[in-house]
BADREN-528343 format. One record per residue (C-alpha): residue number from 0; residue in one letter; x, y, z. Coordinates in steps of 0.2 Angstrom, whole numbers, plus 5000, padded with zeros to 4 digits. Example, Ala and Ser with C-alpha at 12.3 -4.5 7.8 and 13.67 -1.06 7.14 Angstrom:
# BADREN-528343
(r 0; "A"; (5062; 4978; 5039))
(r 1; "S"; (5068; 4995; 5036))
***
This chain:
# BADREN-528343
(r 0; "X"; (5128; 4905; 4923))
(r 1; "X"; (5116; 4908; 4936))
(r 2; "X"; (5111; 4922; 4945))
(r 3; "X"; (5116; 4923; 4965))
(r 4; "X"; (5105; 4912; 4979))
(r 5; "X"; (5089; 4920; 4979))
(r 6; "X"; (5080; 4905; 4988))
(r 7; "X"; (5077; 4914; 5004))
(r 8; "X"; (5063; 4930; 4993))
(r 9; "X"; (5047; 4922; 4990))
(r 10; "X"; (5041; 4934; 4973))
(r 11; "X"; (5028; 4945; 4977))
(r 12; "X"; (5009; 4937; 4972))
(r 13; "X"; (4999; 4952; 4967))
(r 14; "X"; (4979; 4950; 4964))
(r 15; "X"; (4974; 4943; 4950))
(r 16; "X"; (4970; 4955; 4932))
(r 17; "X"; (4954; 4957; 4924))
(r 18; "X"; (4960; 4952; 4909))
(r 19; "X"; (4968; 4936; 4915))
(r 20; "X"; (4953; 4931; 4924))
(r 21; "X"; (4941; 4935; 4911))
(r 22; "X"; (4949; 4924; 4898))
(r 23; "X"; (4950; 4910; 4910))
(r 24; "X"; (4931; 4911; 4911))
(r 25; "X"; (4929; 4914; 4894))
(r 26; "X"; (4919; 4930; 4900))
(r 27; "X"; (4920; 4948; 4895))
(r 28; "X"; (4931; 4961; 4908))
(r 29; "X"; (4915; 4970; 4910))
(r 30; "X"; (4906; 4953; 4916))
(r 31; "X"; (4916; 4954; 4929))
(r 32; "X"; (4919; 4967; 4946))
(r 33; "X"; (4939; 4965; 4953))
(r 34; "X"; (4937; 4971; 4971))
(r 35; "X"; (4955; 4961; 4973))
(r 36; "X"; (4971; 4974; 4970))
(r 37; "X"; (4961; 4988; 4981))
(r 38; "X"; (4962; 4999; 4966))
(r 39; "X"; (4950; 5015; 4966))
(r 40; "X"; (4934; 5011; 4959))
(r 41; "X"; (4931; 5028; 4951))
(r 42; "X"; (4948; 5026; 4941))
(r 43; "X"; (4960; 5040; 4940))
(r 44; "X"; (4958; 5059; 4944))
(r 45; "X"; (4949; 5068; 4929))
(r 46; "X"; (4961; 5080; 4929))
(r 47; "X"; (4976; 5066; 4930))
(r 48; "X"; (4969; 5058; 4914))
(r 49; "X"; (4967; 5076; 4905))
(r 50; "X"; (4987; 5080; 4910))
(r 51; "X"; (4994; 5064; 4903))
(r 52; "X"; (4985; 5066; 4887))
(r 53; "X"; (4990; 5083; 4884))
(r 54; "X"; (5008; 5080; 4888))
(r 55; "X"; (5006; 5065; 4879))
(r 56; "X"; (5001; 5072; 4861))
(r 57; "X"; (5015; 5088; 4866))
(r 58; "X"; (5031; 5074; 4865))
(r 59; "X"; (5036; 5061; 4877))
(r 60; "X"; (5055; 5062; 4871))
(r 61; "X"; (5062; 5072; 4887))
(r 62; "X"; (5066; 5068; 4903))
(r 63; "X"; (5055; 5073; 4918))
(r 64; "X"; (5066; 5084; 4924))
(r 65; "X"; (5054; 5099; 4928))
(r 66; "X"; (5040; 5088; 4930))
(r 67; "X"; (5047; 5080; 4945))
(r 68; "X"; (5054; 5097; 4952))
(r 69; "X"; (5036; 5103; 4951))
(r 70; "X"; (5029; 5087; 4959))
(r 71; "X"; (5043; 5088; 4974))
(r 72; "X"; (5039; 5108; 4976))
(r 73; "X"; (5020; 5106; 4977))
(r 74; "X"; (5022; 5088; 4990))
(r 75; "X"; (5033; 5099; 4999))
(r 76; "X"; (5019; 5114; 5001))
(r 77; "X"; (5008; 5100; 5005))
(r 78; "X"; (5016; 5092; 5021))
(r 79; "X"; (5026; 5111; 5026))
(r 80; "X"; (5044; 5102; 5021))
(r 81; "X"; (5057; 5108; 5014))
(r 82; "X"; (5060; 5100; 4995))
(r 83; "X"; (5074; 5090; 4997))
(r 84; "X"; (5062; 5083; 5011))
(r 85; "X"; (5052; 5073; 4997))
(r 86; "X"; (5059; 5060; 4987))
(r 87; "X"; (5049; 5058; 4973))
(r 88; "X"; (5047; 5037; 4968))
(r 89; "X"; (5040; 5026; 4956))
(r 90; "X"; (5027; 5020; 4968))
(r 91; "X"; (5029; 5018; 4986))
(r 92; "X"; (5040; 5002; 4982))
(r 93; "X"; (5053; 5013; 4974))
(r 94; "X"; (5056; 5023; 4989))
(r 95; "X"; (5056; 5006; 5001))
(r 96; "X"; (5073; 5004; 4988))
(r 97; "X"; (5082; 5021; 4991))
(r 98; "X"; (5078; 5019; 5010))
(r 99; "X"; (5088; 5001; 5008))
(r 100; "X"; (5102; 5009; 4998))
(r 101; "X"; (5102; 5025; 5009))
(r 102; "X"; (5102; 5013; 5024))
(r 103; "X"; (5105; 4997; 5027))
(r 104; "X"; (5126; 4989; 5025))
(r 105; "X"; (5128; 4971; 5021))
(r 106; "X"; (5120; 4961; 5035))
(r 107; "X"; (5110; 4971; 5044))
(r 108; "X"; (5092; 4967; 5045))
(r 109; "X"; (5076; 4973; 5046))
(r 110; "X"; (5060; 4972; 5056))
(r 111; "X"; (5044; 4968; 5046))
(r 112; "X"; (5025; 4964; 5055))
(r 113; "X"; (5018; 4946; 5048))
(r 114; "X"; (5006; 4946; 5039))
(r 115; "X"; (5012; 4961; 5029))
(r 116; "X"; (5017; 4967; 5012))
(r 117; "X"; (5030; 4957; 5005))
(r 118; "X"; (5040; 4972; 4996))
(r 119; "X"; (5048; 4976; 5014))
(r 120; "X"; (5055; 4959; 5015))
(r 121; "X"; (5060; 4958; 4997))
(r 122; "X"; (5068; 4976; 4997))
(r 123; "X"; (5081; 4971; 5011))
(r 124; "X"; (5085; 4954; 5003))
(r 125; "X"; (5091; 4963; 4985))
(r 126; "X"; (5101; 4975; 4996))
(r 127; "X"; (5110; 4960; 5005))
(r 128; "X"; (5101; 4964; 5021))
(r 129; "X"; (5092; 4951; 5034))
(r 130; "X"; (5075; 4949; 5040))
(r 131; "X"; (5065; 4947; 5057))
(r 132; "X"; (5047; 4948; 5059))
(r 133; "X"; (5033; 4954; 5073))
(r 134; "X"; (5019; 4945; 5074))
(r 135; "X"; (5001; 4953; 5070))
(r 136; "X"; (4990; 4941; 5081))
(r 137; "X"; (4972; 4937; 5073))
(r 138; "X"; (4967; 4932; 5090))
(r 139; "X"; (4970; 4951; 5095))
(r 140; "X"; (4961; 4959; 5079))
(r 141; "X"; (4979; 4960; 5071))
(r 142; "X"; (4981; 4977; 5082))
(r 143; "X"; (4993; 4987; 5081))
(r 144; "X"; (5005; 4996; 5095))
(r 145; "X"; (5023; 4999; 5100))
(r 146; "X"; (5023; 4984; 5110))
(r 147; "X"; (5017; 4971; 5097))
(r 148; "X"; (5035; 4978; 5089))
(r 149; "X"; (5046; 4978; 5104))
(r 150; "X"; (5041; 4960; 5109))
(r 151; "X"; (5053; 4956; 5090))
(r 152; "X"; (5063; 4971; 5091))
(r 153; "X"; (5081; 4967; 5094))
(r 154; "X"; (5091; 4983; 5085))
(r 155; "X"; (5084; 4980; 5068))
(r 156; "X"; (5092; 4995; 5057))
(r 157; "X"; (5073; 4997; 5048))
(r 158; "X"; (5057; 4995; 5058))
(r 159; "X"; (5043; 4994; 5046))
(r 160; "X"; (5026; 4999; 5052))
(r 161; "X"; (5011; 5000; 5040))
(r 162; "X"; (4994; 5011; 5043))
(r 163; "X"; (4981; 5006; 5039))
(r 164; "X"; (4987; 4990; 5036))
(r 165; "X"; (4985; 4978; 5022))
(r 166; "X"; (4978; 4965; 5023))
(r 167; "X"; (4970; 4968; 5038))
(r 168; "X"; (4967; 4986; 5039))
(r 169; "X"; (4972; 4989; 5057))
(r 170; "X"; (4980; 5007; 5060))
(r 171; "X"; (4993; 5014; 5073))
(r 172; "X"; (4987; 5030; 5083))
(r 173; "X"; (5001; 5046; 5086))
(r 174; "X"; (5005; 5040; 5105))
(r 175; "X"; (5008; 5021; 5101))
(r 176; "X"; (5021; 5028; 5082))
(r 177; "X"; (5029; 5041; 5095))
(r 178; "X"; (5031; 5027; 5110))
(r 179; "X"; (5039; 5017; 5097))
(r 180; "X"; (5051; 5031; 5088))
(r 181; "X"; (5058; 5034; 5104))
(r 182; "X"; (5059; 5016; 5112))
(r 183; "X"; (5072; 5011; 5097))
(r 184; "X"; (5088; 5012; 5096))
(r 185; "X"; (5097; 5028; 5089))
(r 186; "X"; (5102; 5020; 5073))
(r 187; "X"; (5084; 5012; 5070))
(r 188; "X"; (5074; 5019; 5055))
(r 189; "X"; (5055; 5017; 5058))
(r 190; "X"; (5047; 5015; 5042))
(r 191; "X"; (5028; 5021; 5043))
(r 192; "X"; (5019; 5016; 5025))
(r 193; "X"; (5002; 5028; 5022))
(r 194; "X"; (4999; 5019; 5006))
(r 195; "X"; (4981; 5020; 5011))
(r 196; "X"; (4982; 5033; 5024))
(r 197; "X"; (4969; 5046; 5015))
(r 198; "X"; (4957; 5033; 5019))
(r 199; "X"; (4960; 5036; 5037))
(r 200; "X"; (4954; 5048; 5050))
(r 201; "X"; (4971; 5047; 5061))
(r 202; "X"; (4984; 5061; 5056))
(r 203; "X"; (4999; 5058; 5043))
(r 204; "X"; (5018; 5054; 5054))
(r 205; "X"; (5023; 5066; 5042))
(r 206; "X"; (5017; 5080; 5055))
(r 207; "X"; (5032; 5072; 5065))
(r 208; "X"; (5047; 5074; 5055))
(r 209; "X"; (5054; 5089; 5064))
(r 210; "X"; (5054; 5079; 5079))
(r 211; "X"; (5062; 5063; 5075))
(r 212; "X"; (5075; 5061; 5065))
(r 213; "X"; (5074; 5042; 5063))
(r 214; "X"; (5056; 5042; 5054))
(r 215; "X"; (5052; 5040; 5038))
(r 216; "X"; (5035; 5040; 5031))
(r 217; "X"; (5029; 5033; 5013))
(r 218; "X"; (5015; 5038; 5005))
(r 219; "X"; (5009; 5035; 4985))
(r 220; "X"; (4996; 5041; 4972))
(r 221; "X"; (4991; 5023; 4967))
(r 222; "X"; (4975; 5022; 4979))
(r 223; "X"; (4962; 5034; 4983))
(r 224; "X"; (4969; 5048; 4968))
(r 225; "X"; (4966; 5032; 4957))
(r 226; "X"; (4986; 5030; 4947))
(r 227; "X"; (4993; 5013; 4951))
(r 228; "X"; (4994; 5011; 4932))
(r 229; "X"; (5007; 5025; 4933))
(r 230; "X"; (5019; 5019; 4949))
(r 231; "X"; (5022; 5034; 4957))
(r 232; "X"; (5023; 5038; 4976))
(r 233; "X"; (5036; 5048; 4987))
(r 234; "X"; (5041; 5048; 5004))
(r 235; "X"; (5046; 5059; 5017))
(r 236; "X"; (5062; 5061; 5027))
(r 237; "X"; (5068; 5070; 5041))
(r 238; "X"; (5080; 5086; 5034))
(r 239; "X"; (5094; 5079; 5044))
(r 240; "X"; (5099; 5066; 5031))
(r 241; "X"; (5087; 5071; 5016))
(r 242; "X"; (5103; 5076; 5004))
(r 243; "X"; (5106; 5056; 5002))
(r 244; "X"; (5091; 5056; 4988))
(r 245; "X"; (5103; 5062; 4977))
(r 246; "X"; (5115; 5045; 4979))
(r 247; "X"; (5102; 5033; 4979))
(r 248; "X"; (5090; 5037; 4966))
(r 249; "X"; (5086; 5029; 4949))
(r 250; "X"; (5089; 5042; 4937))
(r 251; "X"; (5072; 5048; 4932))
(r 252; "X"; (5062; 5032; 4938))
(r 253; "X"; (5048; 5043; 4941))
(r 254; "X"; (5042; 5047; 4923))
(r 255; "X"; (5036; 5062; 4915))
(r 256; "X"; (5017; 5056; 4911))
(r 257; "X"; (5018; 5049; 4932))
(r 258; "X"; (5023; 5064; 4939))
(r 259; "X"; (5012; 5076; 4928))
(r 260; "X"; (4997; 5066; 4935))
(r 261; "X"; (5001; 5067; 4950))
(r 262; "X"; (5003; 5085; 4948))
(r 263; "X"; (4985; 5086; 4942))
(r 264; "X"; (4978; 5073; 4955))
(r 265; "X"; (4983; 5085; 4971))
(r 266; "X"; (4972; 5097; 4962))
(r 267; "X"; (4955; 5086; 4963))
(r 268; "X"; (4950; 5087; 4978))
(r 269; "X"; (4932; 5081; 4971))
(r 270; "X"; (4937; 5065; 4963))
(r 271; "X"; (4946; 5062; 4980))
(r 272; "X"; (4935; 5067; 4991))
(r 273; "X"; (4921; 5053; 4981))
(r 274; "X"; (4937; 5041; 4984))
(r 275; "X"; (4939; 5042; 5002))
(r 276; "X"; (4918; 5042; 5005))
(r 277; "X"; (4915; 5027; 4995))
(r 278; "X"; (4927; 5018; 5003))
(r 279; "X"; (4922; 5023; 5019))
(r 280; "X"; (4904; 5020; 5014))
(r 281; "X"; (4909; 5000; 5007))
(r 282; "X"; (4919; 4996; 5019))
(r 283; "X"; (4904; 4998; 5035))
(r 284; "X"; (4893; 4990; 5019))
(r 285; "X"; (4905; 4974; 5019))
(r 286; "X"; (4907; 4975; 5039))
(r 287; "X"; (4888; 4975; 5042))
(r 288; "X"; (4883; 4963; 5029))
(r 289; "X"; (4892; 4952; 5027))
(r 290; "X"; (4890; 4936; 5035))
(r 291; "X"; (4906; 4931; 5040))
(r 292; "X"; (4918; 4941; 5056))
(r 293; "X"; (4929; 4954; 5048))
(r 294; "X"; (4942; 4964; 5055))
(r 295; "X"; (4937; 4984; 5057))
(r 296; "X"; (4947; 4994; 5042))
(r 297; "X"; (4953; 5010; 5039))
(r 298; "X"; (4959; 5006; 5020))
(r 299; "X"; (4949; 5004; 5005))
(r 300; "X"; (4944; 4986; 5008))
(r 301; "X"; (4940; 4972; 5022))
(r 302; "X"; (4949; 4958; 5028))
(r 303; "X"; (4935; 4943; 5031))
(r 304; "X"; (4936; 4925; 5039))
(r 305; "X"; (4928; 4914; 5029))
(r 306; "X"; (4934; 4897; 5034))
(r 307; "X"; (4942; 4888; 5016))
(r 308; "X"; (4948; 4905; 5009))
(r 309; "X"; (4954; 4897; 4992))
(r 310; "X"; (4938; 4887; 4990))
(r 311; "X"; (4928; 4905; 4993))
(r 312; "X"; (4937; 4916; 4983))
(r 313; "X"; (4937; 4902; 4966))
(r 314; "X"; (4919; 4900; 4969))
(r 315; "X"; (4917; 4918; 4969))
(r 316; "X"; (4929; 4922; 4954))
(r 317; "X"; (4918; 4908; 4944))
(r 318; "X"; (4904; 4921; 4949))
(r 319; "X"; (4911; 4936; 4942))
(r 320; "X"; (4918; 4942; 4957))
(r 321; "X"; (4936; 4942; 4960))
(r 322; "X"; (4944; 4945; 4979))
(r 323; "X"; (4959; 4940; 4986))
(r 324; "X"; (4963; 4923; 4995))
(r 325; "X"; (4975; 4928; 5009))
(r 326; "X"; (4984; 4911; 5006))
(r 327; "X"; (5000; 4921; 5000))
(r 328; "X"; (4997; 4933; 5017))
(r 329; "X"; (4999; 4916; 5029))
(r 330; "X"; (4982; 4918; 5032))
(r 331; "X"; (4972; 4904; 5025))
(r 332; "X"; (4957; 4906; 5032))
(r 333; "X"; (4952; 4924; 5026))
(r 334; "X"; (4950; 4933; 5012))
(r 335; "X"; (4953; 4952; 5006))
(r 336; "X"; (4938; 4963; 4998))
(r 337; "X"; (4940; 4980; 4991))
(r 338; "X"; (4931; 4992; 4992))
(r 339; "X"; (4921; 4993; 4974))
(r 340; "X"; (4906; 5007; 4971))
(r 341; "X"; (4893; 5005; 4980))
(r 342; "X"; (4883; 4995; 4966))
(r 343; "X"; (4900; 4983; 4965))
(r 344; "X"; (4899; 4983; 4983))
(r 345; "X"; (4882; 4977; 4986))
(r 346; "X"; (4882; 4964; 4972))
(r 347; "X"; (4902; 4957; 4980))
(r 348; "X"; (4891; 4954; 4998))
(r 349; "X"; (4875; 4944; 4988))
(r 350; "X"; (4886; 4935; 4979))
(r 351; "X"; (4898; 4929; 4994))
(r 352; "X"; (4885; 4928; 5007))
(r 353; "X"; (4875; 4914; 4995))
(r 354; "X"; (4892; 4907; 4994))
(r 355; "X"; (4896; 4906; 5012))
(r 356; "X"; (4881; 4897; 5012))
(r 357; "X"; (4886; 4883; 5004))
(r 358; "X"; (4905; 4882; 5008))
(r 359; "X"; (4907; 4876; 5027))
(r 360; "X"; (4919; 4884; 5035))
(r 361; "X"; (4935; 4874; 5041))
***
């Protein structure tokens, strides 16, 4: 017995744990500052943590029935959508699944940028689907416009777009997402993932949903409101073709302790306000001192060419500071580093800049 061919997914290789790394080195998690996962450096909303503790110690034995209605209702208020507008997920990754289910038949592919998050990819596969791929040039800064997609574009039936980016941290501006949404063909779904969009300064697609009825935008609570350890996200849809939420779900994949915190984290507008300015703040830190070329970011981390990637990033994990090797993105030669506090931040740039030093760049 076996299962069917799954050759053609590569899994998804997240950033080392804390944990994992720390007992490599023999070290203490608090020896150590992870600026690999772009987690939220302040941790989770205040507020989240108090909600899941009381709903904790009040039972955990129903179904989050109201809680998710609640959280749907208040996204709705949010963005100005109708309800059945938001489909509530557990993470961003669970609604790239229903928007598989919901549309892609047997066959049909998608279109997805390279480098890129691998889920998009692995989402179409389990649902029998195809894949294509645009090219993100790093001798153009990896920018992003409609015409980087319709150089690859040949009818895919989902277009994803992702802004800000990872692992570069390019973004797509309103003209170039609208110049794209109405280049594509009628049965093309373009996919536009905010994961990190409260870090940016351009405005949500959601505000184009009563235009366009082939858009769909993700969004999720894992980043700047600090709950990645809970998976819960949502995305929005266009009201044409919202009721197929109901046929595509998991039942009750969001969970009740997820969706009251995220319930709580839209209230805390101070722990994400600290969020977004840090990362603003570390990200111009990194840029500016660093002594390596980066690529300009609007998410909570920097993308930096650093010549022998793997070299730099064990050497720097040896020295108590974990970042990402871009190997698993196709791009060898750079590394990812998210955005820490700033005392994380500052001690990540000492530390990689006397490594840089002795590592010659390939």
């Amino acid at each position: 017995m076996q299962p069917r061919d799954l050759s053609a997914t590569n899994p998804y290789v997240p950033g080392r744990g804390i944990e994992e790394v720390a007992r490599d080195l023999g070290l203490e998690s608090d020896e150590l500052i992870k600026l690999s996962s772009n987690e939220n450096p302040h941790g989770s909303s205040p507020k989240a943590v108090e909600a899941v503790t009381d709903r904790a110690t009040q039972g955990l034995h129903v179904y989050p029935k109201a809680a998710h209605t609640d959280l749907t209702e208040k996204l709705a208020a949010k963005w100005n959508l109708a309800s059945e507008q938001i489909w509530v997920s557990p993470g961003a990754d669970g609604s790239i699944d229903y928007l598989s289910r919901a549309m892609l038949e047997p066959g049909q592919s998608v279109l997805v940028p390279d480098p890129g998050f691998a889920y998009y990819s692995m989402s179409a596969r389990h649902h029998h689907g195809e894949v294509a791929a645009y090219d993100l040039s790093k001798a153009d800064s990896f920018a992003q416009d409609a015409d980087v997609v319709l150089e690859s574009y040949d009818g895919e039936r989902i277009v994803h777009i992702t802004s800000p980016h990872n692992p570069t941290g390019t973004e797509w501006n309103r003209e170039e997402i609208t110049r794209l949404l109405e280049a594509v063909e009628d049965h093309t779904l373009v996919v536009v993932d905010e994961a990190y969009g409260e870090y940016s300064a351009e405005p949500s697609s959601i505000e184009l949903l009563d235009a366009y009825d082939n858009l769909a935008v993700l969004r999720t609570f894992s980043k700047a409101y600090g709950l990645a350890g809970l998976r819960i996200g949502y995305c929005a849809v266009p009201t044409e073709w919202a009721d197929a939420y109901g046929r595509v779900n998991t039942p009750f994949a969001a969970n009740e302790l997820a969706c009251r915190a995220a319930l709580a984290a839209l209230d805390d507008n101070d722990h994400l306000e600290q969020s977004v300015e840090t990362a603003r703040w570390a990200r111009e830190y990194l840029a500016e001192n660093l002594n390596v070329p980066t690529v300009e970011s609007a998410g909570n981390f920097v993308l930096a060419e650093v010549g022998d990637a793997e070299a730099v990033a064990e050497q720097s994990q040896r020295e108590g500071v974990i970042i990402r090797n871009c190997t698993s993105f196709g791009l060898a030669g750079c590394v990812r580093i998210s955005c820490g506090t700033r005392e994380e931040t500052k001690q990540a740039v000492e530390t990689l800049n006397e490594i840089l030093a002795e590592v010659a760049p390939t």
